[in-house]
N, C-alpha and C positions, 0 to 999 in steps of 0.2 A: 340656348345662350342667355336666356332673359336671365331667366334660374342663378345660372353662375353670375354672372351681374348682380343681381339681389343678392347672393349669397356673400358674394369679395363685400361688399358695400353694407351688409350688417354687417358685418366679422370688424372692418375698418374704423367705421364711421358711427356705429351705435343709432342710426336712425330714429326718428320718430315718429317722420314720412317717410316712404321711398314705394315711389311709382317709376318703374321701367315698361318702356311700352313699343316693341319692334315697330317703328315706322317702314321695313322696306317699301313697303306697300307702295307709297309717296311716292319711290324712286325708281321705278320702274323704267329699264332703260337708260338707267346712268351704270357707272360702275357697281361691277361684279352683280348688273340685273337686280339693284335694290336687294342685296341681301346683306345684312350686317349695320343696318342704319337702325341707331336707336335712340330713343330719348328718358333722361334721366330727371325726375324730380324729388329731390332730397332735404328734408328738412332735419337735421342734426346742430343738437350742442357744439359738438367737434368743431364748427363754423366761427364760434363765435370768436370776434375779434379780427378776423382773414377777411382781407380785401376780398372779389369776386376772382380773382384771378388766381389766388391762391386757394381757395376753395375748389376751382375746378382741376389744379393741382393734385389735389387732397384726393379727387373723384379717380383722376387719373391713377393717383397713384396705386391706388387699390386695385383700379384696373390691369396693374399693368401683366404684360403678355398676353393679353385680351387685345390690345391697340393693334389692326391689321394682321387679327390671326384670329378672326369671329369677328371682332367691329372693326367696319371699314368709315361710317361716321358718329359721333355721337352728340347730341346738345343736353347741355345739362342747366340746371335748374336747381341752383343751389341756397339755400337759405336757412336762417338761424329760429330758431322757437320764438321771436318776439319781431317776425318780418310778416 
């Protein structure tokens, strides 16, 4: 899953960071036994001028069919080449 994650998320977003890093670990004993928790750190042009909230849009969007069908949470970390 990390894989496909990094992969939507260059192809989308043109990266210049991007660190995905399966947290299940953390959630051991919450839903679905920590499996599908990840965390997203991206730093892309693509950002520039997008509030935080549209950026995590932007993340989503690339995700999408990923959202509760391999990730059940994700945080993301989103920022522009001059943050």
């Amino acid at each position: 899953m990390v894989e496909e994650i990094r992969r939507r998320l260059a192809e989308a977003l043109a990266p210049l960071e991007l660190e995905v890093l399966d947290e299940g670990y953390k959630h051991a004993g919450h839903a679905n036994e920590g499996k599908g928790h990840f965390h997203v750190r991206i730093v892309s042009a693509a950002f520039a001028g997008a509030l935080p909230i549209k950026r995590h849009r932007m993340v989503y969007a690339a995700l999408d069919g990923l959202m509760n069908n391999g990730i059940h949470a994700l945080s993301i970390d989103a920022k522009t080449p001059d943050q």
